[in-house]
N, C-alpha and C positions, 0 to 999 in steps of 0.2 A: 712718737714721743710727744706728738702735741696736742692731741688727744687726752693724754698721762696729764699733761701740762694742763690742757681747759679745763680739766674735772679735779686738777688740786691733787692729783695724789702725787704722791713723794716717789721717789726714784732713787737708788743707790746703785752703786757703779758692782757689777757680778765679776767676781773670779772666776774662770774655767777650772781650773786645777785645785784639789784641794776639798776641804770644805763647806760645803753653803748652807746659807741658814737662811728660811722663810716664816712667816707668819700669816697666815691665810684665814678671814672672816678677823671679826672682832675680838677672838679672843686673846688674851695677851699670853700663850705660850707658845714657844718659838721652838721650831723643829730644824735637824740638821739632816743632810744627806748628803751623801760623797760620789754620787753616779751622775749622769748630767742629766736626768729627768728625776724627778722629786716623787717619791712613794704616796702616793695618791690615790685614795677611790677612780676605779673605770672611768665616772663622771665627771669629776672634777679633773684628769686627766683633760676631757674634750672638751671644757670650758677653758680651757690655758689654754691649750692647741687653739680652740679660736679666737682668745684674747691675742695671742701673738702674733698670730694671722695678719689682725684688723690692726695691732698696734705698728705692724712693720709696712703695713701697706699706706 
């Protein structure tokens, strides 16, 4: 999180159950999914996976 913190980006508190909503790159349209991985291209799949990696460590 502090990482998140140094580079300015915003942070909102994730529900497990239910819902979630993301917006991913600059574009301003916001996607929902209901599974606990987010329907993504292969690629961008392994770029989260590593974001969270390096953000939990």
């Amino acid at each position: 999180m502090a990482l998140l913190e140094e580079l300015g980006i915003e942070v909102y508190p994730q529900h497990i159950d239910g819902r979630k909503y993301m917006q991913v790159g600059s574009k301003h349209r916001v996607s929902s999914y209901l599974s606990d991985i987010p329907s993504l291209p292969f690629l961008g799949l392994l770029d989260l996976n590593r974001l969270l990696k390096r953000v939990s460590s």
